[in-house]
C-alpha positions as CSV (number, residue, x, y, z in Angstrom):
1,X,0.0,0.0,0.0
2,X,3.0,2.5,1.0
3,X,4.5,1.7,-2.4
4,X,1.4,2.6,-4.0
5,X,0.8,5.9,-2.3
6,X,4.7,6.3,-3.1
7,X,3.9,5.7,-7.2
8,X,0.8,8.2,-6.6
9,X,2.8,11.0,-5.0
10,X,5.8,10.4,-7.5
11,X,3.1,10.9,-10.6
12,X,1.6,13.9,-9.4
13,X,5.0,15.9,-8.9
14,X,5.6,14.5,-12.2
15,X,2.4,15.7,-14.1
16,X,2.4,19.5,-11.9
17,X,6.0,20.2,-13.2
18,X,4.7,20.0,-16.7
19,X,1.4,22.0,-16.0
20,X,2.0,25.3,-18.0
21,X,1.8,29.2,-16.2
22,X,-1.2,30.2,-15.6
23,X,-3.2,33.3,-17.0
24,X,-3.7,34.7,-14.0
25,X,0.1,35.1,-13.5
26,X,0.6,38.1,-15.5
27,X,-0.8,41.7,-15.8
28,X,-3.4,40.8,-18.4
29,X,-5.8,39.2,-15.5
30,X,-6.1,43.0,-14.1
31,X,-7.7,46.3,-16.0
32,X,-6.6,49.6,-15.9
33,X,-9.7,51.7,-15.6
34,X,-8.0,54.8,-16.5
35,X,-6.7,53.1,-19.8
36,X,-9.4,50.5,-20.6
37,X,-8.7,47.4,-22.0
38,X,-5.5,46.0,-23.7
39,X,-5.5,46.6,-27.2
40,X,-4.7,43.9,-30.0
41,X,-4.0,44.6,-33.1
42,X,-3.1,41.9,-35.9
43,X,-1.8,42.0,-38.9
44,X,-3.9,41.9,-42.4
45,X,-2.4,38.9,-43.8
46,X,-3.4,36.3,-40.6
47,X,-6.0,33.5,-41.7
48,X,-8.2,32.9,-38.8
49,X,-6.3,29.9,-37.9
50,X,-3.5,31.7,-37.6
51,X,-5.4,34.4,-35.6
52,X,-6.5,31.9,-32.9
53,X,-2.8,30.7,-32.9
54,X,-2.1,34.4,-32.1
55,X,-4.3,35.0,-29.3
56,X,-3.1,31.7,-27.7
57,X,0.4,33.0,-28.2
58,X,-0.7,36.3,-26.7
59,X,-2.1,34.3,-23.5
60,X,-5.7,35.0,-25.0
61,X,-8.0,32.9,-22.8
62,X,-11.4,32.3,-23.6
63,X,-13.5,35.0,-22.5
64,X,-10.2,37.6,-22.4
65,X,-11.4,40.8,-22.6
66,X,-9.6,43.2,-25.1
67,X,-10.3,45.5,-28.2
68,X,-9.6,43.9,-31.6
69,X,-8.1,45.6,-35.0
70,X,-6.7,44.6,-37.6
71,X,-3.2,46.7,-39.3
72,X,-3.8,47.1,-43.2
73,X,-2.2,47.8,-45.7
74,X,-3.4,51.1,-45.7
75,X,-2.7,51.6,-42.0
76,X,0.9,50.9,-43.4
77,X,1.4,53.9,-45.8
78,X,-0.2,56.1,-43.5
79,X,1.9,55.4,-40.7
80,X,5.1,54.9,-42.7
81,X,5.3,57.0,-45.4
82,X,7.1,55.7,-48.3
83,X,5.8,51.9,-47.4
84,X,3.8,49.4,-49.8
85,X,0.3,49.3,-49.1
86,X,0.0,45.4,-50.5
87,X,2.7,44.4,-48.0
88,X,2.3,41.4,-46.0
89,X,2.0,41.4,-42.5
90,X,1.6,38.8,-40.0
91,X,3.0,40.2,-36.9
92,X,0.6,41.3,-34.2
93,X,0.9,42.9,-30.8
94,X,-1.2,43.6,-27.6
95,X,-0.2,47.0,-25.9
96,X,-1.6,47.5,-22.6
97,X,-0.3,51.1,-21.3
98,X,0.3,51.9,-17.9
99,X,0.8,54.3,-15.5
100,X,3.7,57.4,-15.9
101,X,7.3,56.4,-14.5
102,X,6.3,52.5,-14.8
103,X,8.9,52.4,-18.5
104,X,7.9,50.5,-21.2
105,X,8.4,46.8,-21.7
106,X,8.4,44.7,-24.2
107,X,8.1,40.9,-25.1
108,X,8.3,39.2,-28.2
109,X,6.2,35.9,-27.1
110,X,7.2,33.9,-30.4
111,X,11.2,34.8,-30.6
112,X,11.2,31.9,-33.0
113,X,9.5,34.0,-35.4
114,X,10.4,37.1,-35.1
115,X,14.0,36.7,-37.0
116,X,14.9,40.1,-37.5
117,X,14.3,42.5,-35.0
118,X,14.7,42.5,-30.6
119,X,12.9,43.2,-27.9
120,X,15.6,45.9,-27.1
121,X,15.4,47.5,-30.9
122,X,11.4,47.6,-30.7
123,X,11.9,49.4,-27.5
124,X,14.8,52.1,-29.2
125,X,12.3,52.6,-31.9
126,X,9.2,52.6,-29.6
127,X,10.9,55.2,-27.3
128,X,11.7,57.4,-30.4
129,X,8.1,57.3,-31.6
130,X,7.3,58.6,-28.7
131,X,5.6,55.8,-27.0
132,X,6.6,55.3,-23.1
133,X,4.7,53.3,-20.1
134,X,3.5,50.1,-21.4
135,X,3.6,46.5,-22.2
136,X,4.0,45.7,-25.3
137,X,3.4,41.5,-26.1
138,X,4.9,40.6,-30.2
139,X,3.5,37.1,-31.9
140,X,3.4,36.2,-35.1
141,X,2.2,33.0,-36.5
142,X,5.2,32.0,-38.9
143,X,8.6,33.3,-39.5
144,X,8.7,37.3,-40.2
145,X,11.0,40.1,-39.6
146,X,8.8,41.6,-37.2
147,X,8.4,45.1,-38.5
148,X,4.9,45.4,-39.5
149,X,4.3,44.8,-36.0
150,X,5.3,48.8,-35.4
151,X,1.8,49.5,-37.6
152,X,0.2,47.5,-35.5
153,X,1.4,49.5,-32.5
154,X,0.7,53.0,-34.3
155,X,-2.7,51.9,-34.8
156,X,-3.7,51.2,-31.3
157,X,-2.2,54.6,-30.2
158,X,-4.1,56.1,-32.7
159,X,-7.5,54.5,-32.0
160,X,-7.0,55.0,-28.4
161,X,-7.0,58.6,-29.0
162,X,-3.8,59.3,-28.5
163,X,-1.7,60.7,-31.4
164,X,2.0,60.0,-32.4
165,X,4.0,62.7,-34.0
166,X,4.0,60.9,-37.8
167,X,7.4,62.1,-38.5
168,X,8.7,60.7,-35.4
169,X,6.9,57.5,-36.2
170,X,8.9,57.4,-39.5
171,X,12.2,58.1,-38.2
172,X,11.3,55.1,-35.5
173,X,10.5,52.9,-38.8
174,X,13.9,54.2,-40.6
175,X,15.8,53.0,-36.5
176,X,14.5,50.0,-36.8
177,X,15.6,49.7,-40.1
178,X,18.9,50.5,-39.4
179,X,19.3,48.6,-36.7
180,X,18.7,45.5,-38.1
181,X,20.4,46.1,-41.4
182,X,23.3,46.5,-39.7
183,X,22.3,43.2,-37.8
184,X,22.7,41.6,-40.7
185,X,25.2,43.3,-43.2
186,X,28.2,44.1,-40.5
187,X,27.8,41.0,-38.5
188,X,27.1,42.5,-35.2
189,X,25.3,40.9,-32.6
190,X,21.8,42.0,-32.6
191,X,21.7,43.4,-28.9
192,X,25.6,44.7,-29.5
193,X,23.7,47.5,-32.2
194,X,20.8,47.8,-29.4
195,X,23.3,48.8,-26.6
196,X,25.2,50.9,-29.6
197,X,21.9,53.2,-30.0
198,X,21.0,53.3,-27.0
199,X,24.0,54.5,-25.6
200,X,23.8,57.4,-28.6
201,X,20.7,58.6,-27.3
202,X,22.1,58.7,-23.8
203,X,24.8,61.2,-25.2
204,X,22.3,63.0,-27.4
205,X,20.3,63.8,-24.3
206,X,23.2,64.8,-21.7
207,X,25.2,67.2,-24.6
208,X,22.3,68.6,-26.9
209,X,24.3,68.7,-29.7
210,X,23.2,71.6,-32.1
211,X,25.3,70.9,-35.4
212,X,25.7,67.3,-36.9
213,X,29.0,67.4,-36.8
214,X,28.7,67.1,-33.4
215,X,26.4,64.2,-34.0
216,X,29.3,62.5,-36.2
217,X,31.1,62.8,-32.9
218,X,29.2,61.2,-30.7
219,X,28.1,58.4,-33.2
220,X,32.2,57.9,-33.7
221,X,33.1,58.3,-30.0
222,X,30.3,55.1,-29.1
223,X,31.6,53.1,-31.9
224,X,35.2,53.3,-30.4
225,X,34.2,53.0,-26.9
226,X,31.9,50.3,-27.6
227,X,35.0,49.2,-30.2
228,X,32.1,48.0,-33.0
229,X,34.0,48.7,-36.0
230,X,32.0,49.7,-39.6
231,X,32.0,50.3,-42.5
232,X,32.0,54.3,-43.8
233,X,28.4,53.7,-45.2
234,X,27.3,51.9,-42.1
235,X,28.8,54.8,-40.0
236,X,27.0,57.3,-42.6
237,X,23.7,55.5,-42.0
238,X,24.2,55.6,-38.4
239,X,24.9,59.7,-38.5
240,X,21.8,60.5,-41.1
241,X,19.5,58.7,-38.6
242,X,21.0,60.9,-35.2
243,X,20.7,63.8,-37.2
244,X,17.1,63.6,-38.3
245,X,16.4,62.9,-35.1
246,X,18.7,66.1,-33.6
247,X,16.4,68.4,-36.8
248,X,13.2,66.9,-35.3
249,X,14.1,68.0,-31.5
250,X,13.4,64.5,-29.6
251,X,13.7,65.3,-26.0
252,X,15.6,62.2,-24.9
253,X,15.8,63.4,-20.9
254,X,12.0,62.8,-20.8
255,X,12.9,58.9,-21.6
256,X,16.1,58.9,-19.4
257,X,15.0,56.4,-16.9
258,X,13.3,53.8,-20.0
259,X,16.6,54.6,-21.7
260,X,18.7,53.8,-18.7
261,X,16.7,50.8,-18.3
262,X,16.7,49.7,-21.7
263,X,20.7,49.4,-21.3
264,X,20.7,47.5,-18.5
265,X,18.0,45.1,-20.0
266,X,20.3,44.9,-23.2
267,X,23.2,44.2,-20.6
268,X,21.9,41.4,-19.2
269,X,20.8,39.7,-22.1
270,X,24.2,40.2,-23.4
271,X,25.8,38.8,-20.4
272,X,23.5,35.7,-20.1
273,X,24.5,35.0,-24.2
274,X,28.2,35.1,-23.7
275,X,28.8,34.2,-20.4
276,X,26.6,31.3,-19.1
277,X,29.3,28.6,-19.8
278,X,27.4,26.5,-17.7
279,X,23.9,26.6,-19.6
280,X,25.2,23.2,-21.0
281,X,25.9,21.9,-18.1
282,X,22.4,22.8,-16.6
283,X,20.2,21.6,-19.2
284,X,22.2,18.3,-19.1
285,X,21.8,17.9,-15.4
286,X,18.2,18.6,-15.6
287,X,17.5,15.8,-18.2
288,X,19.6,13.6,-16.3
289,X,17.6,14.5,-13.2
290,X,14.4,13.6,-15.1
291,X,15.7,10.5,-16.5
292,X,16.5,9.0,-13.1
293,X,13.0,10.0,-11.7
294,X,11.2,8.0,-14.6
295,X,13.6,5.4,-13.9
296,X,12.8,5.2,-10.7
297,X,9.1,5.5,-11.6
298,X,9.1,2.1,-12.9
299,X,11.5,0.5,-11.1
300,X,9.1,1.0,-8.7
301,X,6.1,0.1,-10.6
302,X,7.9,-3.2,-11.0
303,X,8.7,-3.9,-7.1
304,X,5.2,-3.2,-7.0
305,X,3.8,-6.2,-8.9
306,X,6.9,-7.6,-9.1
């Protein structure tokens, strides 16, 4: 009998350690009165099999409460000027905004999808669009860039009522560009050009610099002390971007804190890539762990009747 009870127990730890997170566990359970309810946008192109994969991906329950839209096409050259209006767009995002001084966060829920752009470089272009204090979830279905999901985030500021400056939401498309082409082209880690930006605005903020020369600078200053080494044309897309944003007047000390933030985020993540020599180690020990306990599952199923 104690061996059975023993078998009972030893199944049920088994079966809770592969129950997933509940619902409740995150932020979505609650509403913000002030705000209302979380806004999800998805993009055109989803088939509704692929929308119901989003909202599970999203942590959608049934019965979640949230305002539904859809990014178009058209959403797409109005937000982005210069974009194609028969692009297709999968990615899709909830935003649910909180309170001032709580930063904004974001979380791309399918990173296996999302091949192109980070958490940290949705956050640098957020922050330069002018969006601050909120959550912002990223899915998408199949494998994308991710950059249609920025429409998708314009749009629910906009149908919310509150307005982003367009130009400044096109300069955040044109960062996000950058960032990632440089991702790509130079061979630099992904969060390395996160931290490089970053740290640009940083310096943008603290010295105002009122020519772009002293942009060029600052851009060639971070590169060294960062020592990220690029190509002239890498270096002259980094100083056109700084300066369009120096001509439009983007008050970085109101996003000093997110910014501040945002580097030690991008830190972090940095340190657990290179770092963690032992994640090896760990992942072996814990299938080693679990192969023991379901051999001892059955060994003791076999005492039992043996």
């Amino acid at each position: 009998m104690k061996k059975l009870i023993g078998i009972i127990l030893l199944c049920s730890l088994m079966v809770s350690g592969l129950q997933p997170a509940s619902a409740a566990d995150n932020d979505k359970a609650s509403i913000n009165e002030k705000f209302g309810l979380p806004i999800v946008v998805y993009g055109e192109t989803l088939s509704s099999q692929q929308k119901k994969e989003v909202q599970k991906q999203l942590g959608m329950d049934e019965g979640t409460e949230v305002e539904e839209f859809t990014a178009t096409g058209e959403d797409l050259v109005k937000y982005i000027d210069g974009e194609n209006r028969n692009a297709r767009m999968f990615s899709s995002a909830m935003i649910t905004r909180k309170e001032k001084g709580e930063g904004l966060k974001v979380n791309i829920v399918t990173p296996e999808n999302i091949t192109e752009v980070t958490n940290s470089m949705y956050s640098n272009a957020l922050l330069t669009a002018g969006v601050e204090n909120a959550v912002v979830d990223v899915a998408s279905p199949i494998k994308v860039s991710g950059h249609s999901a920025l429409v998708g985030i314009y749009k629910a500021y906009d149908v919310s009522g509150e307005k982003l400056d367009t130009v400044r939401m096109e300069v955040a498309n044109e960062e996000l560009s950058v960032a990632t082409e440089l991702a790509k082209e130079s061979g630099i880690d992904k969060e390395e050009v996160s931290k490089l930006l970053t740290e640009i605005k940083k310096e943008i903020a603290e010295q105002d610099p009122a020519t772009k020369e002293e942009v060029e600078k600052i851009v060639e200053d971070k590169l060294q002390s960062l020592n990220i080494e690029l190509s002239p044309e890498d270096r002259q897309l980094l100083i056109d971007l700084f300066e369009k944003m120096r001509s439009l007047d983007i008050n970085f000390d109101n996003v000093q804190q997110q910014l501040d933030d945002l580097t030690k985020d991008i830190q972090t993540t940095i340190k657990e890539i290179v770092n963690d020599e032992g994640f090896g180690q760990k992942v072996s020990d814990f299938f080693t762990g679990l192969l023991e306990a379901i051999g001892n599952f059955f060994k003791s199923i076999k005492n039992l009747f043996g």
